[in-house]
C-alpha positions as CSV (number, residue, x, y, z in Angstrom):
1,X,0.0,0.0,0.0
2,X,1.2,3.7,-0.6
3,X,1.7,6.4,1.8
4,X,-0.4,9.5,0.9
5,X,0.8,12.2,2.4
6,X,-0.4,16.1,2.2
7,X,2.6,17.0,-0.6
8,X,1.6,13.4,-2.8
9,X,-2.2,14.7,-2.7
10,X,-1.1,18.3,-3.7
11,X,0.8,16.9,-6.4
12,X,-1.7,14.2,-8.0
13,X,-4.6,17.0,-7.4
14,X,-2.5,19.3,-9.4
15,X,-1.7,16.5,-11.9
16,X,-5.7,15.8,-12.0
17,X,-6.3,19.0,-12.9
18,X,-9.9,19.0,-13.7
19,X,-11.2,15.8,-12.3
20,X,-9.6,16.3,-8.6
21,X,-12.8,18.3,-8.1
22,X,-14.8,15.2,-8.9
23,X,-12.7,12.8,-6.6
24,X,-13.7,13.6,-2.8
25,X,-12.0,11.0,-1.1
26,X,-7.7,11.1,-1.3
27,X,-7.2,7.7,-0.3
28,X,-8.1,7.1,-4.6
29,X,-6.7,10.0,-5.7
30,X,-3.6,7.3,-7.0
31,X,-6.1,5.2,-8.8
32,X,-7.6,8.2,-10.9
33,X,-3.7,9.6,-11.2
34,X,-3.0,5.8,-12.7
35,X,-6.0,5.5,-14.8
36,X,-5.2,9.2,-15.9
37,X,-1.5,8.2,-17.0
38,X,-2.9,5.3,-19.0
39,X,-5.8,6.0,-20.7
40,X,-5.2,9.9,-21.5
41,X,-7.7,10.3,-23.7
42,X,-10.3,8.1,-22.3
43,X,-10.2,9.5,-19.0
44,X,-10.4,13.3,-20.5
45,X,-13.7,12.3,-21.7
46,X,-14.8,10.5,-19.0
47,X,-14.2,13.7,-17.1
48,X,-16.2,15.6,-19.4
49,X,-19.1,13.3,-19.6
50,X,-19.1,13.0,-16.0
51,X,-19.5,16.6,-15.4
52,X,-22.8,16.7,-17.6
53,X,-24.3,14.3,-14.8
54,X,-26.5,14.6,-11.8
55,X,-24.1,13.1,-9.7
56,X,-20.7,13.6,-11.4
57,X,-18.6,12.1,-8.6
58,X,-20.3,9.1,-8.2
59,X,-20.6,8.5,-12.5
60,X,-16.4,9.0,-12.6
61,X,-16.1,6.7,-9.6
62,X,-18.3,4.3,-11.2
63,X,-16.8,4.4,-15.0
64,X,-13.2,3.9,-13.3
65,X,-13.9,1.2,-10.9
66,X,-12.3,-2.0,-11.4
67,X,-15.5,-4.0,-12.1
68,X,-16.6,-1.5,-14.8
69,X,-13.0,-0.7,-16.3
70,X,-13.1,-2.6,-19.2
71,X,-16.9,-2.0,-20.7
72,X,-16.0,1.7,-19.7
73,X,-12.5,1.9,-21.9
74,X,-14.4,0.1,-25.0
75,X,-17.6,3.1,-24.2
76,X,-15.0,6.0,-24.3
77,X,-13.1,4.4,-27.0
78,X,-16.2,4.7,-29.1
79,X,-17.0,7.9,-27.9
80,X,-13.4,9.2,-29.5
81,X,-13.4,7.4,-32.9
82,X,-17.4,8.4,-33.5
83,X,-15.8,12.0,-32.6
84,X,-12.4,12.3,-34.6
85,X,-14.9,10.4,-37.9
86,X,-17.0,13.7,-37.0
87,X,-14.4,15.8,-37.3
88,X,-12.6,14.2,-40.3
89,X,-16.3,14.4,-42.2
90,X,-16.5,18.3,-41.5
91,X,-13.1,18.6,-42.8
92,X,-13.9,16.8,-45.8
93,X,-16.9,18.7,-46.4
94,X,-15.6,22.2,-45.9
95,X,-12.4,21.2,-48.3
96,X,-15.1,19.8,-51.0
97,X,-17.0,23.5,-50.6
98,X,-13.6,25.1,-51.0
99,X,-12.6,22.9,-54.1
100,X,-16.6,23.1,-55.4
101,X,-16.1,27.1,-54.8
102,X,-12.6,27.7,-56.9
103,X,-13.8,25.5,-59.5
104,X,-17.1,27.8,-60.1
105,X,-14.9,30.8,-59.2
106,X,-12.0,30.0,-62.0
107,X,-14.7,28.3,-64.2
108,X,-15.4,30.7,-67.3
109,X,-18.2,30.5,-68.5
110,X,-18.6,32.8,-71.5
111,X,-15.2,31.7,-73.0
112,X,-16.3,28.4,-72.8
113,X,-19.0,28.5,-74.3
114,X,-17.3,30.5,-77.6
115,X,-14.7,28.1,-77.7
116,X,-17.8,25.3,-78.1
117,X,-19.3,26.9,-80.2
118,X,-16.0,27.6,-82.5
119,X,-15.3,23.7,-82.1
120,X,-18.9,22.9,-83.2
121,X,-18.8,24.8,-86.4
122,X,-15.5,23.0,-87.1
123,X,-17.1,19.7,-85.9
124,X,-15.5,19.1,-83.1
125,X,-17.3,18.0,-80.3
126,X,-16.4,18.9,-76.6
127,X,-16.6,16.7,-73.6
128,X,-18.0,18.6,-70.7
């Protein structure tokens, strides 16, 4: 078992940032600190979600315990990827309107359509 002493709770609390609000008790404060260092991402959004709850210290204690660990790390998991695919859609998107936008920007029209019509009196067709 570890020693916690006043400095060690400082420091994890300081570490914690965020979520040492949501942890009342200090004798888990290295458990949290633990599952912070190894799931970064996961336990950021756990934090998060936890703070849109009724009872946001209880939820984080509950999504972090032992028994609900590994259902809680495949939850957050999917959490992130349907996030990041969000993300990576709107990027997408917003580079298609940019490349949609130059095209109809540089497109001209007029001189296009002279050019068909010079090629179509020589007989030359045009692809559009």
């Amino acid at each position: 078992m570890f020693v916690v002493d006043n400095k060690r709770i400082t420091t994890m609390r300081k570490h914690l940032g965020k979520a040492s609000e949501l942890i009342k008790d200090d004798a888990y404060l290295p458990m949290f600190r633990n599952r912070q260092k190894k799931y970064k991402q996961e336990f950021d959004e756990s934090v998060e979600v936890a703070k849109t709850k009724r009872d946001p210290e209880r939820y984080l204690a509950s999504v972090w315990s032992l028994k609900n660990l590994e259902q809680s790390l495949l939850w957050m998991r999917g959490r992130i990827a349907r996030a990041i695919n969000k993300l990576a859609r709107q990027r997408q998107e917003k580079k298609q309107r940019k490349m949609e936008e130059r095209a109809r920007r540089d497109m001209n029209y007029s001189g296009r359509a002279k050019i068909s019509q010079m090629y179509g009196d020589m007989g030359i067709c045009l692809k559009s």
